[in-house]
DRENZA-847215 format. One line per 10 residues: their letters; for each residue x, y, z of C-alpha. Coordinates in nm, 3 decimals. Example, Ala and Ser with C-alpha at 12.3 -4.5 7.8 and 13.67 -1.06 7.14 Angstrom:
// DRENZA-847215
AS	1.230,-0.450,0.780; 1.367,-0.106,0.714
This chain:
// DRENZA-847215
XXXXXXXXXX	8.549,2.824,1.761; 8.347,2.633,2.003; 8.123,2.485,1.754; 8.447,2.360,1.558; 8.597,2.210,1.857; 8.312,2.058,1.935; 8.215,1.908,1.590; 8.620,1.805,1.589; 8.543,1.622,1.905; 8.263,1.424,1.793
XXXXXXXXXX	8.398,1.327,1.462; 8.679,1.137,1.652; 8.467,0.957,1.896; 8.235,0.879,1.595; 8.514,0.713,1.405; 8.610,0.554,1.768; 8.290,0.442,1.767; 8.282,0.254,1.407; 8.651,0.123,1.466; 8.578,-0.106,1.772
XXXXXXXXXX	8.277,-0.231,1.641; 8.464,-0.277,1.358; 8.695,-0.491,1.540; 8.440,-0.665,1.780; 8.235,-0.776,1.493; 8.494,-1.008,1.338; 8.864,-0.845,1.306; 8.973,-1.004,1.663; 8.684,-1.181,1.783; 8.854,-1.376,2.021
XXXXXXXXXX	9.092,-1.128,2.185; 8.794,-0.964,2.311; 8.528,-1.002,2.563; 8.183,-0.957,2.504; 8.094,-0.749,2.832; 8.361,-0.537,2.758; 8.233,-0.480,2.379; 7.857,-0.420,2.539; 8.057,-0.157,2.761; 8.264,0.033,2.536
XXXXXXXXXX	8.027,0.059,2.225; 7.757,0.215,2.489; 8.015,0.451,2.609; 8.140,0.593,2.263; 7.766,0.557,2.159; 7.671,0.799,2.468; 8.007,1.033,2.414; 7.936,1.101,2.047; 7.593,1.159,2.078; 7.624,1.389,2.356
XXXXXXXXXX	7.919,1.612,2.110; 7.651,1.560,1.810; 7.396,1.759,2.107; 7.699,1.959,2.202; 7.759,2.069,1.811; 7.401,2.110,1.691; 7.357,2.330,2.034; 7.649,2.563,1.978; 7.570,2.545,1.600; 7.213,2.687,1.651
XXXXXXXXXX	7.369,2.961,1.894; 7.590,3.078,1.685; 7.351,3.053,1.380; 7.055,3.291,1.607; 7.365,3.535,1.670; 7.473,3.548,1.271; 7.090,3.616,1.253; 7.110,3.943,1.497; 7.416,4.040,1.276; 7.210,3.997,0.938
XXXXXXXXXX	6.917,4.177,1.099; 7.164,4.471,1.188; 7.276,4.503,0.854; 6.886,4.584,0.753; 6.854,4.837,0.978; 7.206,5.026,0.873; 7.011,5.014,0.557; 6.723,5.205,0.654; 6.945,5.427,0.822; 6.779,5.274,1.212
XXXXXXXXXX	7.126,5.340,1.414; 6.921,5.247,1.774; 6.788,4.925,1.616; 7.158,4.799,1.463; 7.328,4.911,1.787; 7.013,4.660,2.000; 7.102,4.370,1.732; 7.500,4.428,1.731; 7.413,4.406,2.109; 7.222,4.103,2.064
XXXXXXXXXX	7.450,3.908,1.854; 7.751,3.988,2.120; 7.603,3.864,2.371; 7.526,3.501,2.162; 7.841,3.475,2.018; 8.072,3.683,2.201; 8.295,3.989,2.042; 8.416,3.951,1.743; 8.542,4.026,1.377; 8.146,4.090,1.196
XXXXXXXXXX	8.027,4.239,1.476; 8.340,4.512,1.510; 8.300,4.565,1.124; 7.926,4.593,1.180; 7.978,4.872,1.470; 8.260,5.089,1.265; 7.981,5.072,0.963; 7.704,5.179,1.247; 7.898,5.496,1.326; 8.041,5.555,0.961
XXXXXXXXXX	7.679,5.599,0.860; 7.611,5.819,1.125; 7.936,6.011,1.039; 8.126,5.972,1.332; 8.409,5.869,1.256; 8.616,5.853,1.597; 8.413,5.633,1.742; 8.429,5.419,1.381; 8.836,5.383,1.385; 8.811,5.244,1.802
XXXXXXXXXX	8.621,4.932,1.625; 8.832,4.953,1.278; 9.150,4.928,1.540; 9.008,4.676,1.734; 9.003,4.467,1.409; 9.386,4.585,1.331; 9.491,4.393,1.639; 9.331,4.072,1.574; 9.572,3.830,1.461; 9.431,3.577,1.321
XXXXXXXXXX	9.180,3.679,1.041; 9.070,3.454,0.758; 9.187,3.589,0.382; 8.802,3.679,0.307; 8.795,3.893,0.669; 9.110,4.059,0.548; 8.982,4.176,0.181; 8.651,4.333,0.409; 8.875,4.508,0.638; 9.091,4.619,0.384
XXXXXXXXXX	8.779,4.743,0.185; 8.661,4.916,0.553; 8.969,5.065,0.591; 8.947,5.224,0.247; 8.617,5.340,0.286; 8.584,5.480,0.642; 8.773,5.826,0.593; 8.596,5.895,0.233; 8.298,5.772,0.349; 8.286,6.038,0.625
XXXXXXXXXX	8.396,6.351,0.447; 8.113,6.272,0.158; 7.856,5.993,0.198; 7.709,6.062,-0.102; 8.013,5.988,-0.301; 8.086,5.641,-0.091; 7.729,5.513,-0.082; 7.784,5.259,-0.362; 8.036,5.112,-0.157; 7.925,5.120,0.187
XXXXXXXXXX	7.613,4.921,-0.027; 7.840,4.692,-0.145; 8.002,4.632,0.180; 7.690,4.569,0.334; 7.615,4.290,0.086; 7.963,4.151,0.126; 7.897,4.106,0.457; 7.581,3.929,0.381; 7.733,3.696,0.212; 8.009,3.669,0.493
XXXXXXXXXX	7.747,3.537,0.705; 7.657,3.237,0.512; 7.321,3.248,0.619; 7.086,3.000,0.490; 6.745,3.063,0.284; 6.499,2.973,0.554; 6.717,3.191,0.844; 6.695,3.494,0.583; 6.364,3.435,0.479; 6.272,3.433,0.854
XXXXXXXXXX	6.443,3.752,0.947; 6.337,3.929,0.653; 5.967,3.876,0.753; 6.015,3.973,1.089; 6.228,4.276,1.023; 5.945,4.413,0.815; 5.733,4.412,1.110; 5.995,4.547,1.360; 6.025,4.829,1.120; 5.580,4.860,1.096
XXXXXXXXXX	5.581,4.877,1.462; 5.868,5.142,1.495; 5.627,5.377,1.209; 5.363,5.293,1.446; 5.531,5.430,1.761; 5.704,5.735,1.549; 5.370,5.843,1.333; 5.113,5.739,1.568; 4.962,5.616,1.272; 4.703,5.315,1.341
XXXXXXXXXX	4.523,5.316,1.007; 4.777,5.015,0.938; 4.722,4.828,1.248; 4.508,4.515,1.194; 4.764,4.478,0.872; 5.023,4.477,1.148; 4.827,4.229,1.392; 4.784,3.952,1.135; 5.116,3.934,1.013; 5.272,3.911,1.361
XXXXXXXXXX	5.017,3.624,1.401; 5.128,3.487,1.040; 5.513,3.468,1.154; 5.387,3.310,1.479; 5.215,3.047,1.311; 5.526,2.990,1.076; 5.790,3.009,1.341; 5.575,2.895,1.690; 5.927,2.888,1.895; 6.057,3.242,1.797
XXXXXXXXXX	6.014,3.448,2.079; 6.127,3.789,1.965; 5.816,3.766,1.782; 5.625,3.779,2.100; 5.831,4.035,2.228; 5.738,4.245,1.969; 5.369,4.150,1.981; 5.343,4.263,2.318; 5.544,4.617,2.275; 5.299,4.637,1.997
XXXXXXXXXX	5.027,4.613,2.185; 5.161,4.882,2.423; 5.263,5.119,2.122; 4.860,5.051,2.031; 4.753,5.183,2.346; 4.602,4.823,2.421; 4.714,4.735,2.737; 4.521,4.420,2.812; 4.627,4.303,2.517; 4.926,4.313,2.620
XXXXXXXXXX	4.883,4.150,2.945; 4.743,3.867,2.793; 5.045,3.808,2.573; 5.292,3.847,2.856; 5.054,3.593,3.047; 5.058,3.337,2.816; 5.460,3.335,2.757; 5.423,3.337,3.145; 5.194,3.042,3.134; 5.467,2.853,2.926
XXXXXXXXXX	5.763,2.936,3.097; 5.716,3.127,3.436; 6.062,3.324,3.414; 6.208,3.616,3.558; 6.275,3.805,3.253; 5.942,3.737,3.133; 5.774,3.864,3.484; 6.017,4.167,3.403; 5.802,4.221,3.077; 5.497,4.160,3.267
XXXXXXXXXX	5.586,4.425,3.533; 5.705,4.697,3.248; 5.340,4.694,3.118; 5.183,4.700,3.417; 5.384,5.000,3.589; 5.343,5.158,3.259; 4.956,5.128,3.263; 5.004,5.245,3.663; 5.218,5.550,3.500; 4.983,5.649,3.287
XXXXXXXXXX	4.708,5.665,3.527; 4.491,5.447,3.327; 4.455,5.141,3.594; 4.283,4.942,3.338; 4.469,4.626,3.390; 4.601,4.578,3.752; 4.416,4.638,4.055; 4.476,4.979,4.252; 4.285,4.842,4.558; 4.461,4.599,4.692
XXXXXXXXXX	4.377,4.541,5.106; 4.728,4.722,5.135; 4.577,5.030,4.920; 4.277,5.037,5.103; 4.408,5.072,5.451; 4.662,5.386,5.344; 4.361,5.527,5.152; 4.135,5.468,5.441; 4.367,5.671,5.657; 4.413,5.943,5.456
XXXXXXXXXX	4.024,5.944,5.447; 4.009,5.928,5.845; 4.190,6.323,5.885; 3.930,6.460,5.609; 3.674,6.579,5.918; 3.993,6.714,6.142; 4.154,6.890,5.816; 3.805,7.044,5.771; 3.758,7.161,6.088; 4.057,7.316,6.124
XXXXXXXXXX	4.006,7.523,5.768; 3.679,7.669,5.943; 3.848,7.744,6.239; 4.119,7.950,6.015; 3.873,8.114,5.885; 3.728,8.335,6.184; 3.935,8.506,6.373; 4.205,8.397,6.571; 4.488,8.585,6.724; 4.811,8.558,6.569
XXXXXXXXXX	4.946,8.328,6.768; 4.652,8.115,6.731; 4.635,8.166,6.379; 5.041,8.002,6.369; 5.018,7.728,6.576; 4.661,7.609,6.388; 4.829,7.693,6.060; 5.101,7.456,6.132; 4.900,7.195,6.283; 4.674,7.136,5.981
XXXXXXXXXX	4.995,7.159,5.708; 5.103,6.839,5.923; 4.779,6.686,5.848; 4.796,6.795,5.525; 5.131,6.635,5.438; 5.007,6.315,5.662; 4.729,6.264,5.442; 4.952,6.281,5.098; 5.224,6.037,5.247; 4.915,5.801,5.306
XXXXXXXXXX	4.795,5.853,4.939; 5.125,5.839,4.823; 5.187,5.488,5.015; 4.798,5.403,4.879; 4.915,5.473,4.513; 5.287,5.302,4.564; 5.172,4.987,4.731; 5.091,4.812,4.343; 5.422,4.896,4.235; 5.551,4.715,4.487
XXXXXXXXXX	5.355,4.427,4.483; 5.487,4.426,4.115; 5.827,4.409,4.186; 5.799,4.188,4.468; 5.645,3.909,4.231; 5.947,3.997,3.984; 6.217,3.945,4.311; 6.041,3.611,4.371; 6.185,3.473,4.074; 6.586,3.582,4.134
XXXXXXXXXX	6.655,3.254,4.272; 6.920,3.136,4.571; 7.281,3.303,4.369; 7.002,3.638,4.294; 7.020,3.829,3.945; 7.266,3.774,3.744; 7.149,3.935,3.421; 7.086,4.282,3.532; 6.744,4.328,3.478; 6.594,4.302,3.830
XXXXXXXXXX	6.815,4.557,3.941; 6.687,4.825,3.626; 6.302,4.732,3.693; 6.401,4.762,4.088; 6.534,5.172,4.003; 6.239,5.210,3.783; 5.968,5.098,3.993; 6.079,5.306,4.244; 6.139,5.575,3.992; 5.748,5.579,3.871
XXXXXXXXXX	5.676,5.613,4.309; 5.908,5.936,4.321; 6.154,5.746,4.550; 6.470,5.879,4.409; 6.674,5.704,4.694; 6.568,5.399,4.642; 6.583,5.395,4.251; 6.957,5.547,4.328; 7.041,5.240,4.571; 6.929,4.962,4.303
XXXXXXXXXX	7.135,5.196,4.009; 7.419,5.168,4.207; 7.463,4.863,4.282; 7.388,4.777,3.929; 7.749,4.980,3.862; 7.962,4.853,4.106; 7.854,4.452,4.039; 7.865,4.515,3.696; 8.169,4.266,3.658; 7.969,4.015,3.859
XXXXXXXXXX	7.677,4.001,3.587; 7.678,3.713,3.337; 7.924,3.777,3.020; 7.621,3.693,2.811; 7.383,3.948,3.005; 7.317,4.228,2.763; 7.236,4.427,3.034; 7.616,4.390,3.110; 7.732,4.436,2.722; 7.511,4.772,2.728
XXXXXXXXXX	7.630,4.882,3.079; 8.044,4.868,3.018; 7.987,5.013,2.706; 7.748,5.303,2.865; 8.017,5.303,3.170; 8.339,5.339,2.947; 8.128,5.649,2.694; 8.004,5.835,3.064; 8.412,5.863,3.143; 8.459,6.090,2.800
XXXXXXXXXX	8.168,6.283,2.857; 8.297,6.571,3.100; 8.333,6.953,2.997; 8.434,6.998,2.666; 8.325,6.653,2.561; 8.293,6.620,2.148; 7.921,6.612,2.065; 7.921,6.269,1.937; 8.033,6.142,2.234; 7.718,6.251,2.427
XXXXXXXXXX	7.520,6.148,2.157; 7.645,5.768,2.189; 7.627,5.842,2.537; 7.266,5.921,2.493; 7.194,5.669,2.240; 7.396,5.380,2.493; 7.182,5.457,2.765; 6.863,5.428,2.576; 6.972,5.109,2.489; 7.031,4.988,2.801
XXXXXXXXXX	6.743,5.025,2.944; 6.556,4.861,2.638; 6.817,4.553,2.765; 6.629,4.587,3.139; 6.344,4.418,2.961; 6.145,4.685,2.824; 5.856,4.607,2.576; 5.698,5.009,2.649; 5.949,5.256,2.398; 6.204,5.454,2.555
XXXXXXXXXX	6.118,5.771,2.378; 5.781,5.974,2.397; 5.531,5.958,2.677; 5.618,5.672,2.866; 5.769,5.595,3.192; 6.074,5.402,3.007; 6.127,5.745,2.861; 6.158,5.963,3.155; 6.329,5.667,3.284; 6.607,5.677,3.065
XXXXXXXXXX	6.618,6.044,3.103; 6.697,6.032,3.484; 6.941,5.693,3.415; 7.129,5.897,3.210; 7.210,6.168,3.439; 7.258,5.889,3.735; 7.553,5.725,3.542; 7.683,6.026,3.444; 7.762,6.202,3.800; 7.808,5.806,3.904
XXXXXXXXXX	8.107,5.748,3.687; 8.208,6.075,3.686; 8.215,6.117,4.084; 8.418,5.792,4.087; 8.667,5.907,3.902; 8.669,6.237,4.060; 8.736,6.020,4.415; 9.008,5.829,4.264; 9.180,6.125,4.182; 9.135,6.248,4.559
């Protein structure tokens, strides 16, 4: 819609444009002044060519978002449900909801044969009013299919096949966008046998066709995104770094930094420390400290044990557990003093109007996650929920949050297993949206992450509605 308005708009100052010169070049050459020609012709010059930017911009937008879509349709394919639900995400937050991307999610949870939460998106289509004769003989097809499909895939596979291809061809892509998504869809889906096998005996196949595609396409950035997670899923963190650095190094951004600071709390999770410094001046002084009650702790464990008379024996006891747990709040302000130096350099980049995609507020509850600060993590969370209107309608953080938000509310006692498995599947997503590069499943802090955001939203949303019950 915007690209046709906008295209609509430029045709008619464009033909403005060749009319009065036109006329000033010899129609009425009299009847008008030459100033004002100079004037005019500049000003319909400037108009058009600012709709032809206009058109070509909201063109290329809407082209990258038909690209997400075409990309989802590869992974209902190969039967990757998290990866369609990231791209439907994706493409919905380019172009905004609507009719390929609700016949993309009812096909998402047809193929996973759950068919409730297929017929919210087949409805959602039923209430449109305006589609186009070839959206109407897809929908009808849809409609046709969905209930069959569910109670025997086997027997509707030819079809839901064929429906994917339709769809395809919906999108009007051209050669060189499917050409380009096609290459780097087969290295998404190398990287996600990578991360699910642990299988490396591939990985220099992987490494030189990422840096094929980049050579190909130097301005596609999911590519680099993917380079860097992976890096991560290759248990080469300063590889990673570097890769984050040097998108840093050409545009200095706070979702980039966000990237930065998910691989370097990850390497800080892990306990590796291989690629940011643990002994920081900060570090230091909290280790130093926790150092200085070593000779008093000591002494008071050979005091313990002689003999002492019981009240002795109490009032020493007690005095060296509150050395004890003063020397592990030092180490534990020693070992949390890098995470927050992390997410400090991430908040320097919010700007004067702060955050308005969502992700500073995720890294903010998982940095403070990885320390074991529950309360803090908890503050960032909710704040997160009760702004979420306030975020940017093209923040997927936003997209995957309402959607996460709306599945928590039908997942009390009793709640149909599906339901918590969206729920599940939503949340995971979500977090991925917080600018994650290290996976959300396995051994990883995004994992446990998720785990604990999970159960945050769901007592969140849950204990709101409770109160507005009360």
């Amino acid at each position: 819609m915007i690209t046709t308005i906008a295209g609509v708009i430029t045709l008619v100052l464009f033909v403005c444009l060749i009319v009065y010169v036109a006329v000033a070049a010899g129609l009425r050459p009299k009847s008008l002044d030459r100033k004002k020609n100079a004037v005019v012709i500049t000003l319909l010059s400037l108009l058009s060519l600012a709709g032809l930017t206009g058109y070509l911009f909201s063109s290329h937008l809407l082209s990258e978002g038909r690209a997400e879509l075409y990309l989802a349709i590869h992974c209902l394919r190969q039967d990757e449900f998290d990866g369609a639900h990231d791209k439907l995400i994706n493409a919905q937050a380019q172009d905004g909801e609507n009719f390929e991307i609700d016949f993309l999610n009812a096909m998402l949870y047809l193929k996973q044969r759950d068919y409730a939460s297929s017929l919210e998106y087949i409805q959602r289509i039923e209430q449109e009013q305006n589609l186009s004769q070839p959206q109407q003989q897809l929908f009808e097809r849809l409609r046709l299919l969905a209930p069959a499909y569910v109670t025997d895939p086997a027997a509707g596979a030819e079809e839901y096949e064929a429906l994917c291809s339709a769809m395809v061809q919906f999108l009007n892509l051209s050669v060189s966008t499917k050409t380009r998504c096609d290459k780097y869809y087969e290295i998404e889906h190398s990287v996600e046998v990578l991360q699910s096998t642990g299988m490396r005996d591939f990985t220099t196949d992987i490494s030189e066709r990422i840096g094929d595609f980049k050579a190909r396409y130097p301005d596609n950035r999911d590519i680099d995104y993917l380079k860097i997670r992976y890096h991560v899923v290759n248990q080469n963190y300063p590889y990673a770094v570097s890769t984050v650095e040097e998108l840093l190094a050409e545009s200095d951004s706070l979702y980039n930094r966000v990237l930065y600071a998910d691989v370097l709390l990850q390497d800080l999770y892990a306990g590796t420390g291989s690629v940011f410094p643990t002994d920081s001046p900060d570090s230091l002084r909290y280790t130093a400290k926790a150092d200085a009650l070593n000779e008093e702790i000591a002494a008071l464990r050979q005091e313990l044990s002689g003999e002492l008379s019981d009240r002795k024996r109490a009032s020493r006891q007690e005095k060296l557990q509150k050395l004890l747990d003063q020397q592990q709040d030092y180490r534990n302000r020693a070992k949390q003093v890098p995470a927050e130096q992390i997410l400090n350099y991430v908040g320097a980049k919010r700007g004067f109007f702060g955050d308005r995609t969502g992700v500073y507020n995720l890294l903010g509850a998982k940095t403070y996650y990885s320390m074991g600060n529950l309360e803090k993590a908890e503050e960032y969370l909710t704040e997160l929920a009760e702004h979420v209107r306030y975020l940017s309608s093209e923040a997927p953080v936003r997209i995957a949050l309402t959607e996460t938000m709306e599945l928590a509310a039908q997942c009390g006692p009793g709640a149909d297993p599906k339901i918590l498995a969206r729920y599940e599947d939503t949340v995971r997503l979500l977090a991925q949206k917080g600018g994650c590069v290290a996976p959300c499943t396995g051994e990883y802090l995004n994992a446990d992450f998720t785990d604990y955001l999970a159960d945050f939203l769901l007592q969140y949303v849950q204990g709101q509605a409770a109160d507005g019950e009360e």
